[in-house]
Structure formats: structure tokens, C-alpha cells
C-alpha positions in Angstrom: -32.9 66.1 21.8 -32.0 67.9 18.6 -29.6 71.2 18.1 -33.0 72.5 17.3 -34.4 71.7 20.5 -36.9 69.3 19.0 -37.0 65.5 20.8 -37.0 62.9 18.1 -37.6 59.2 18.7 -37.1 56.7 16.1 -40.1 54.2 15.8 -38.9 51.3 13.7 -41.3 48.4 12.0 -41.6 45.6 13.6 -39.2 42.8 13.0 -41.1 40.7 9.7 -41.7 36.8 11.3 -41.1 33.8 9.6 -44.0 32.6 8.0 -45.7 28.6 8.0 -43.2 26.5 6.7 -45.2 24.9 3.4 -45.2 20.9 3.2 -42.4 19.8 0.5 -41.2 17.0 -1.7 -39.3 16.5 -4.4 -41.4 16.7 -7.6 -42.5 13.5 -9.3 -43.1 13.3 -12.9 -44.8 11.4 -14.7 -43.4 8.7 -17.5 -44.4 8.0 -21.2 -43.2 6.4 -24.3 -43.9 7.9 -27.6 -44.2 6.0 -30.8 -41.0 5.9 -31.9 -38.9 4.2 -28.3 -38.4 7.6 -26.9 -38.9 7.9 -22.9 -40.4 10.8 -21.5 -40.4 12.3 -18.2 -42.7 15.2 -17.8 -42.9 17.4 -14.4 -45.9 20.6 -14.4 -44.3 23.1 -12.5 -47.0 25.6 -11.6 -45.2 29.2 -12.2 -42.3 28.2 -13.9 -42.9 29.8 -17.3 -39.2 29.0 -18.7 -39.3 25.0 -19.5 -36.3 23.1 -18.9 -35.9 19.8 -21.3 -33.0 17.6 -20.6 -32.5 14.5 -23.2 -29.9 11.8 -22.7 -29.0 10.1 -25.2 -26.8 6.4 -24.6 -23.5 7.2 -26.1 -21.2 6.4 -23.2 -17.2 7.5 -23.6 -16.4 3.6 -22.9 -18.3 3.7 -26.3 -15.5 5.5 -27.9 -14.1 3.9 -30.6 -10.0 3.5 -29.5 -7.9 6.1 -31.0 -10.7 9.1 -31.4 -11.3 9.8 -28.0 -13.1 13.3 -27.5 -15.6 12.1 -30.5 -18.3 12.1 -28.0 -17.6 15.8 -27.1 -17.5 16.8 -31.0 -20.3 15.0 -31.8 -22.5 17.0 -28.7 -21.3 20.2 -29.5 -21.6 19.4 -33.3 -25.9 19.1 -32.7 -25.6 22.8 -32.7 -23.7 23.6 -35.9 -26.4 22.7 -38.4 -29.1 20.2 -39.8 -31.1 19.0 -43.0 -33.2 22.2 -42.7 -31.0 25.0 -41.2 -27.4 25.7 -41.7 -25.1 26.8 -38.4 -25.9 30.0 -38.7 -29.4 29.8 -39.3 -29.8 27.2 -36.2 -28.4 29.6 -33.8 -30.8 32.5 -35.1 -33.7 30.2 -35.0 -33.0 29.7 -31.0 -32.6 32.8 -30.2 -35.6 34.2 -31.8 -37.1 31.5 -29.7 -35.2 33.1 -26.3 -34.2 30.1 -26.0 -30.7 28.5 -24.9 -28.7 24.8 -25.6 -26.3 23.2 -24.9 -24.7 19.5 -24.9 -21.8 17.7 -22.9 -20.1 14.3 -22.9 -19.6 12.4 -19.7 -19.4 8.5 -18.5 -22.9 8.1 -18.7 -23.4 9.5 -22.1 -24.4 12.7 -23.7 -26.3 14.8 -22.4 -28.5 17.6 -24.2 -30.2 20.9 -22.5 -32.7 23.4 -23.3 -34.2 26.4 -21.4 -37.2 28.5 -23.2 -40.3 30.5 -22.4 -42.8 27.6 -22.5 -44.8 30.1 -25.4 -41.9 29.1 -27.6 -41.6 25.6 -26.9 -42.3 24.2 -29.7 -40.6 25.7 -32.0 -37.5 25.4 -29.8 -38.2 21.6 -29.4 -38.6 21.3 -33.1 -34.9 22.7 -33.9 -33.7 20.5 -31.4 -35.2 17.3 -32.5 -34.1 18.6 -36.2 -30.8 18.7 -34.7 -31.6 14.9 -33.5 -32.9 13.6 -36.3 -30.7 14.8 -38.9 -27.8 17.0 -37.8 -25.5 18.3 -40.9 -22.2 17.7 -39.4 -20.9 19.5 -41.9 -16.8 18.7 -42.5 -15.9 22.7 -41.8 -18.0 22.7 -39.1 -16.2 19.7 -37.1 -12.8 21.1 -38.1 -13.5 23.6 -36.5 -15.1 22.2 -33.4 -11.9 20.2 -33.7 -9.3 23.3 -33.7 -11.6 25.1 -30.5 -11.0 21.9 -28.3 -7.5 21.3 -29.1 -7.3 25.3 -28.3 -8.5 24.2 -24.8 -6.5 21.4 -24.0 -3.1 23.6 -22.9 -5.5 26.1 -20.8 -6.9 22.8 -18.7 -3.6 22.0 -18.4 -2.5 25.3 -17.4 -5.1 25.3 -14.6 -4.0 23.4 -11.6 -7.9 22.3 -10.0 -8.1 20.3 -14.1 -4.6 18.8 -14.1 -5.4 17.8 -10.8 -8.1 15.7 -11.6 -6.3 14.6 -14.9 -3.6 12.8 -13.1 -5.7 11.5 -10.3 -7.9 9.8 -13.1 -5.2 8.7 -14.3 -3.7 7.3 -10.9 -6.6 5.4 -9.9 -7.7 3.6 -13.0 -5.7 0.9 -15.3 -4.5 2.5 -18.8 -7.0 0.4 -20.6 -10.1 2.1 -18.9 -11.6 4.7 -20.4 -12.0 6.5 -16.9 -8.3 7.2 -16.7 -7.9 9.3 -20.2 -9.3 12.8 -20.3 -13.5 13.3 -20.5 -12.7 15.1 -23.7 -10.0 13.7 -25.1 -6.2 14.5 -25.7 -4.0 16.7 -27.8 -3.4 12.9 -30.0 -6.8 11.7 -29.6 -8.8 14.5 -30.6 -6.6 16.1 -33.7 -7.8 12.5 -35.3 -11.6 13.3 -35.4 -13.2 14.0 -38.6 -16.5 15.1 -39.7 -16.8 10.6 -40.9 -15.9 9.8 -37.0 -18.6 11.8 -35.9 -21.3 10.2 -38.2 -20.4 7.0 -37.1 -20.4 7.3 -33.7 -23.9 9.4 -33.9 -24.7 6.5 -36.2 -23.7 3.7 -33.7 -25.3 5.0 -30.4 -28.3 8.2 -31.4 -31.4 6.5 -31.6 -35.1 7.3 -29.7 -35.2 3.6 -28.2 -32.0 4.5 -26.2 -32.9 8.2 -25.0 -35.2 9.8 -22.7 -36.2 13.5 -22.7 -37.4 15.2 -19.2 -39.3 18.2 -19.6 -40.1 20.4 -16.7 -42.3 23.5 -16.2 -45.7 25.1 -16.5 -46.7 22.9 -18.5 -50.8 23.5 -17.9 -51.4 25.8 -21.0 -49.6 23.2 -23.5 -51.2 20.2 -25.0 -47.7 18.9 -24.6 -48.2 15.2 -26.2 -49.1 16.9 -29.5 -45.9 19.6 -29.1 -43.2 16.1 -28.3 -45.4 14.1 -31.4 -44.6 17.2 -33.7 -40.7 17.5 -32.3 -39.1 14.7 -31.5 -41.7 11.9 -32.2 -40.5 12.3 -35.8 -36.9 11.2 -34.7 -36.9 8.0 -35.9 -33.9 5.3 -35.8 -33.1 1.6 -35.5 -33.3 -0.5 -32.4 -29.8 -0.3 -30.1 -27.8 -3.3 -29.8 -26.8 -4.4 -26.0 -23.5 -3.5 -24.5 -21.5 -5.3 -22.0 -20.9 -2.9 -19.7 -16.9 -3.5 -18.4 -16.3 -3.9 -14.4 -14.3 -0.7 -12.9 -11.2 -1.3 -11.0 -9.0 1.4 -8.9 -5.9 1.1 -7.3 -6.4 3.5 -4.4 -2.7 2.0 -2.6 -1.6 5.3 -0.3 0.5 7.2 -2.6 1.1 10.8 -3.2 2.1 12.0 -7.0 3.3 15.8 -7.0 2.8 17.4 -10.4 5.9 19.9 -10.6 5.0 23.4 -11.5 8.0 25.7 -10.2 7.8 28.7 -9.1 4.2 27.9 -7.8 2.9 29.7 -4.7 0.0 27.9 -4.6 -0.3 24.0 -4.1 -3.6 22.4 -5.5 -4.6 19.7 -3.3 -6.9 16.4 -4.9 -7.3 13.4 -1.9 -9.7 10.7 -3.4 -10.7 7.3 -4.0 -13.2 5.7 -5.4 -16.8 4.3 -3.6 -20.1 3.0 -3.8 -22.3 5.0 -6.0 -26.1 5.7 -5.6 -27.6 2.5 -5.5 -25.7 1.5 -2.7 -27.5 1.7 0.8 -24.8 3.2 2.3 -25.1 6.4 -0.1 -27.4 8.3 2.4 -24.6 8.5 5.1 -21.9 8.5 2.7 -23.4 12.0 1.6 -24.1 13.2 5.6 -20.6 11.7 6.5 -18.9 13.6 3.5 -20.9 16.6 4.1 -19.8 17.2 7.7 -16.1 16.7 6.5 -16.0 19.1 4.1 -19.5 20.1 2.9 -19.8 23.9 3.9 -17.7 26.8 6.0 -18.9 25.3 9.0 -17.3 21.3 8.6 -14.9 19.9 10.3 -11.9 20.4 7.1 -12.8 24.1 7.5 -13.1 24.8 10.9 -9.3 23.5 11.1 -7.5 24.1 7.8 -9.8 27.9 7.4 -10.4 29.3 10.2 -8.0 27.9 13.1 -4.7 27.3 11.0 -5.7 30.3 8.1 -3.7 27.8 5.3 -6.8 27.6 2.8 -9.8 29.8 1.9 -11.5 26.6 2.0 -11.6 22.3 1.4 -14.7 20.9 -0.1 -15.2 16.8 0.5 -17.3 15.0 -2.2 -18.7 12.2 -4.1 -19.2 12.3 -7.6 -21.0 9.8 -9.4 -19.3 8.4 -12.5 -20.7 5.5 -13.6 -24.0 4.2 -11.6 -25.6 0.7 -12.2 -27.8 -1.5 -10.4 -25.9 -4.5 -10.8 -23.2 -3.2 -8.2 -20.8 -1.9 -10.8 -21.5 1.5 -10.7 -18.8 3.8 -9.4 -18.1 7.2 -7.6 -15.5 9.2 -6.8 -14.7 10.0 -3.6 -12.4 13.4 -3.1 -11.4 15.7 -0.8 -10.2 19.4 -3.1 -8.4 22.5 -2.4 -5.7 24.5 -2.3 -2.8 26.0 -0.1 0.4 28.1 0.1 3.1 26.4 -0.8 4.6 27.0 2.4 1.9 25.8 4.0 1.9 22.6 2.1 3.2 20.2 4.9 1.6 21.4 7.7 -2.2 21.6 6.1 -1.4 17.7 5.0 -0.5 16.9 8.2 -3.2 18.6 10.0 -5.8 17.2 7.0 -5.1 13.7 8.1 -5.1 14.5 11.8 -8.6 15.6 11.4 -9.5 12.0 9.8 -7.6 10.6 12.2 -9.9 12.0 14.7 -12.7 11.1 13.2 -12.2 7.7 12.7 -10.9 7.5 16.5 -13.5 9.7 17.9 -16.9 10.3 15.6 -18.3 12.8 14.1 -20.6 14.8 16.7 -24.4 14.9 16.7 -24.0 18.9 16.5 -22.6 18.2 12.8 -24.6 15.7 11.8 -27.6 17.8 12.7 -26.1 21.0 10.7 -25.6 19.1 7.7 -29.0 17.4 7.5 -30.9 20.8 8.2 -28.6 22.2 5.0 -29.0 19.2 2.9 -32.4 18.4 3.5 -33.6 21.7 4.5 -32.6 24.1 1.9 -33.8 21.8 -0.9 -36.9 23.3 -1.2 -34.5 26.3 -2.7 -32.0 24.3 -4.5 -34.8 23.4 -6.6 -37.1 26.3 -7.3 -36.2 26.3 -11.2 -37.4 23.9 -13.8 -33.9 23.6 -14.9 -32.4 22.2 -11.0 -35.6 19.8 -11.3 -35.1 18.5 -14.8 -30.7 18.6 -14.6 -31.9 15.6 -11.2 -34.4 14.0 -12.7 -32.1 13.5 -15.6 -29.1 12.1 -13.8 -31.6 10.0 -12.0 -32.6 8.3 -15.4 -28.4 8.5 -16.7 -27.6 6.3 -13.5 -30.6 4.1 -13.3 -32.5 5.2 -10.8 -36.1 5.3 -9.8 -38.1 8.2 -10.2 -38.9 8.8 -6.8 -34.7 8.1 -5.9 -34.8 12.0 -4.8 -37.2 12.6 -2.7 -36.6 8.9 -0.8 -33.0 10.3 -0.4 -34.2 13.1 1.8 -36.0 10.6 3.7 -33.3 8.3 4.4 -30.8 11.5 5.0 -32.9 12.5 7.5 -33.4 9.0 9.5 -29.5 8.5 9.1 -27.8 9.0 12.9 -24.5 10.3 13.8 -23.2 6.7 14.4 -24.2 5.8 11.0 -22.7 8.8 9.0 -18.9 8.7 10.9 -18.8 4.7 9.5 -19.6 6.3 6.1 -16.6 8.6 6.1 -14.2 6.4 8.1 -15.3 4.3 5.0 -14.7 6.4 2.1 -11.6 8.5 3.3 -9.4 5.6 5.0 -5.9 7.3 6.0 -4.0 4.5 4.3 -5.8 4.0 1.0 -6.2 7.5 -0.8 -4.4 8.9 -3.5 -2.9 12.2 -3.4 -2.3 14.6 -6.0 -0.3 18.2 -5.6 0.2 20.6 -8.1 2.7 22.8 -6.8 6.6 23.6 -6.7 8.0 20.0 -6.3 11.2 21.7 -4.6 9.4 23.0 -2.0 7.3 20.7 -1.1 8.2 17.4 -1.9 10.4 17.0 1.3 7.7 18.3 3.7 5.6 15.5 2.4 7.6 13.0 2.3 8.2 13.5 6.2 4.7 12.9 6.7 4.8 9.6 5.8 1.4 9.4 4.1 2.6 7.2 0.9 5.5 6.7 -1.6 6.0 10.1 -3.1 6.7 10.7 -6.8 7.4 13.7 -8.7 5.9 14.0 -12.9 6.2 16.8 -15.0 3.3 19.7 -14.9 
């Protein structure tokens, strides 16, 4: 009843119902070779009117030549700065009349080159980027300045404690002489050494078609896409790649803890890793589960204690990265446990960090969370991958680590079959109480004590 007198009753719409669940799997493509040696993955994405190419090119960092380190990363971002036809300037206009975005990146693997465009412009977007394939200007003003932006960046990644984290666990865990324990993109000494001549020579060394593969993924059904790639990059010609030995990887993953001293800090960065099998290992499927209930969403074990019970962290992610994958058994990943905490709280959230492997190692992981992490690993991945870009960015690191086509959608397969008993033995596996490396970035006065008491590994203190 109203002030006016007037009954009123509220009559709301009913409550909208899940639909049918549709059947999904992980798309396939299909696999070609043009003419000239280059691989090609294609994947017809019904809808998905912006097309996603991906093209890796072999031109690994271990390929580096000693002394130039971070010529890899030059030489990517370099592809955009000019060719035989268009000058810098010119390039970037010609892509974006195309709507079209690029990009390039150096890791282990290799480099790796990206493009996103309406699929009405694809071919004139694929054409600057084969240009910039085939013949790329790398024009000496162009690399010095390339040069001066990275060594710009190099004090702000040091300056960030989640990058000189990783920087000194690299450098922990691998031997001086492997190119896994130097930065991705070079140093300070490394990278003032490149010259527009290093960068020709390493593009000449290791860019070729016979070594790369493209993946192109969209709607691809209006397109006569074998005569768009034979117009692009079909005319990227080169000479045949010469084998490379590809070196073993050791790690020395002795329990240790290195605190990187930055006083004053109220905030300690916290890096816990080692390194493990990578992808073509069996056990990968339950070292992914095992990881995930660790420290894989709000809801894992690292979070329920470190968040929500003790309040030291907004949260602590457990992962596996893939750094070097290779059927022969030498492939590597890295295995890590990241976050950060007060500095007060620096102790304690160590101690209670390892309690919680501890536990898991004595006791198992329970069925509950291995249930929660499949339904969000496997069950959300119909989501994960509703762009072309998510499909092609897989397909391609399925092709940089040697892996089958089909490696994705099998993994959801095996994820799903792998039982609780089978996921714990992963993570007891990968994060061993006695056998990780720890790095802190934090006040070293505050802290190191606190740690030492815990009596997790031989504490040292370096410079931040």
C-alpha cells in the first residue's frame, strides 16, 4: 500500500535459464607448404571477421652471437621500421590504413611476429608484412634508435621488483654460460654494442621461409586465401637453414634463498621456482591440475591461506612456463610460485607458504580442488578462446615447441581423466620443500633475519 492509497505489486521477469551447453573442441587447422619452404597453419573461424596471423620465425636467443645479446629483440622490433618499398614512416601509415596492428618479440624459442586485421584488408596487411620479411630496410638511424629506447628500458625493469625478480632467479638457476641465465633482451653492455651490421647478420643467419611457419586464423570463407599467402609471403624467398645442435639445459635448483636489497621497501616481491618437465612430458597434464590447485585462482590452496585466512598478500599465483620445449627430452619449463607481501609480513607468509607444501605433500590435494580446477581449466576454454588471436597465439606456441597440432585439444582430454592422486604427485614433484630457489626483493634489514630463522636454505643478500 502506497501514500496514495494505491496497492502496487512488483511482477519481475522470470529468472533467464541456462541454455544447451554446445559440443566443443579445440579448433584444428589445417597444414600446407608453399613454394618457397614456408609452413602454413590455417584455422576458418566462422564469425571472426578480424584475422589473427602469427609467423615464427627460427632465430632462437641461444642463437645470439656472444657479446650482442638483445640483437634478437632489435632485429623483431626493427621489421617494423622500414623496407625496400616503404620507409618507417610510410610502413606504419600503410597498416593503419589497413586497421590493422603488429607486433614482434624475442624469446627462447625464437621470434615471434603478430598481426590482427579485418579479414577485407588482409591482403594488403599480409603484403607489408611479408615486405617487412623479405626485405626489411634496417636502416642505421632506425636501429640506433631502437637501440637508445631499450637501453631506456633497462633501469625501469630493474626498477620493478616482479622483473628483477625474475632476472636474478634466471640467473640463480642456470650456469653463466647459458643463455637462459642473461636477460631475454639483453643488458645495459650487451645491447649498447648492436648496430644496424649485427642486425643484418643475424636476420641474415636465421630469416628464411624453410625455417618459419605462419598460422592464420579467422573467417576465412570469403578469401581465396592460397592466392592472398602466394602474393604475400610466397615471394619471401631465402636459402636453405643449416642444422643447429641444440645445447642440453642444466639448473641448480639446491634450496637457497637470495634477497635482493632494496631499503626502505614495504613491499617484498616473492619468486619460488625451479625448473621441470615441459610439454612433451606425460606428466604435463597433472603438473598443470597439480599447479593450478596450488596457486591457479582466488579459490587455491596458496590463497585460501596467504589471502584470505592470514590477509599478508592480495594474492600468489603457481605456474609453469615453458621455455624451451623439445621432443628429445630436453625441453625445459619453469616452474614458480610469484607474489608479493608486506615487509613485515615477510617471515611469517614464507613460513606459512611452505607449511601449505608441506601439507600437501603429507596429506594430498582434495578431490573438491582437483574438481574446481578442471571445471575452470577445461571448462572455460570454450571462452578463453573465442578470438582468432587466443586460437592462432596456441597454435603458434604449439608449432615453437614442437608439438602436434591436435597437442590442445588432447590436453583437455587428458586434464580431464587426470585424478586427484595423480595431480598431488605432480606438485609434490615440481615444488619440493628442499629444492627451490627463492628470490626476495625487499629491505634486506628487515627481513633477512626472519628468513634465515626459517631455515629454508643458505641466505644471501646482492645489491637491488
Amino acid at each position: 500500500m502506497t501514500d496514495t492509497g494505491i496497492d502496487v505489486t512488483m511482477d519481475s521477469h522470470p529468472q533467464p535459464q541456462a541454455g544447451t551447453a554446445k559440443p566443443w573442441a579445440f579448433p584444428a587447422p589445417e597444414r600446407t607448404t608453399l613454394d618457397n619452404g614456408l609452413t602454413v597453419l590455417r584455422c576458418d573461424r566462422p564469425g571472426q571477421q578480424l584475422v589473427a596471423v602469427e609467423i615464427n620465425l627460427d632465430a632462437p636467443l641461444e642463437a645470439e652471437p656472444e657479446g650482442i645479446e638483445g640483437v634478437a629483440t632489435i632485429m623483431a622490433r626493427a621489421f617494423s621500421e622500414g623496407t625496400d618499398k616503404h620507409s618507417a614512416e610510410d610502413f606504419a601509415a600503410e597498416l593503419e590504413r589497413c586497421g590493422a596492428t603488429f607486433d614482434a618479440n624475442a624469446g627462447h624459442p625464437g621470434v615471434r611476429l603478430s598481426l590482427e586485421v579485418p579479414v577485407s584488408r588482409l591482403a594488403k596487411a599480409l603484403g607489408l608484412v611479408a615486405d617487412a620479411l623479405r626485405a626489411p630496410a634496417f636502416a642505421d638511424s632506425e636501429v640506433k634508435r631502437l637501440v637508445r629506447n631499450r637501453l631506456d628500458e633497462i633501469p625501469h625493469e630493474l626498477a620493478n621488483p616482479a622483473r628483477r625478480a625474475a632476472k636474478e632467479l634466471f640467473k640463480e638457476l642456470f650456469p653463466a654460460d647459458s643463455r637462459m641465465s642473461r636477460p631475454r633482451q639483453g643488458s645495459e653492455e650487451t645491447v649498447e654494442r648492436i648496430d644496424a651490421a649485427a642486425v643484418r647478420a643475424f636476420y641474415d643467419a636465421h630469416v628464411r621461409p624453410v625455417a618459419a611457419t605462419a598460422v592464420v586464423v579467422g573467417d576465412l570463407s570469403g578469401t581465396d586465401l592460397d592466392a592472398v599467402l602466394a602474393d604475400t609471403l610466397g615471394q619471401w624467398t631465402g636459402i636453405g637453414a643449416e642444422s643447429r645442435p641444440v645445447p642440453s639445459v642444466t639448473a641448480d635448483d639446491t634450496g637457497r634463498v637470495v634477497i635482493v636489497d632494496r631499503p626502505g621497501a614495504v613491499q617484498t616481491q616473492l619468486l619460488i621456482g625451479r625448473t621441470g618437465a615441459d610439454r612433451h612430458d606425460r606428466v604435463w597434464p597433472a603438473q598443470v591440475l597439480g599447479s593450478y590447485c596450488l596457486g591457479g585462482t582466488l579459490t587455491s590452496r596458496l590463497d585460501r591461506v596467504l589471502r584470505e585466512e592470514k590477509g599478508y598478500t592480495y594474492g600468489v599465483r603457481a605456474s609453469a612456463q615453458v621455455l624451451r620445449s623439445a621432443a628429445d627430452g630436453t625441453g625445459v619449463s619453469l616452474i614458480a610460485i610469484q607474489g608479493s607481501v608486506d615487509t613485515e609480513s615477510t617471515g611469517p607468509a614464507l613460513d606459512d607458504l611452505w607449511k601449505v607444501l608441506r601439507t600437501v605433500s603429507a596429506e594430498g590435494l582434495e578431490d573438491a580442488e582437483r574438481d574446481v580446477a578442471v571445471q575452470n581449466l577445461v571448462g572455460v576454454a570454450p571462452l578463453r578462446y573465442e578470438t582468432a588471436a587466443a586460437v592462432a597465439d596456441t597454435l603458434a606456441d604449439q608449432v615453437e615447441q614442437h608439438l602436434p597440432d591436435d597437442f590442445q585439444a588432447q590436453l583437455y582430454r587428458r586434464l580431464a581423466e587426470t585424478g586427484t592422486v595423480e595431480a598431488t604427485a605432480a606438485a609434490v614433484n615440481a615444488f619440493p620443500v628442499d629444492r627451490l630457489v627463492t628470490v626476495l626483493v625487499g629491505d634486506a634489514s628487515q627481513i633477512a633475519e626472519p628468513v634465515k630463522a626459517l631455515g629454508i636454505g643458505e641466505v644471501s643478500v646482492v645489491t637491488g
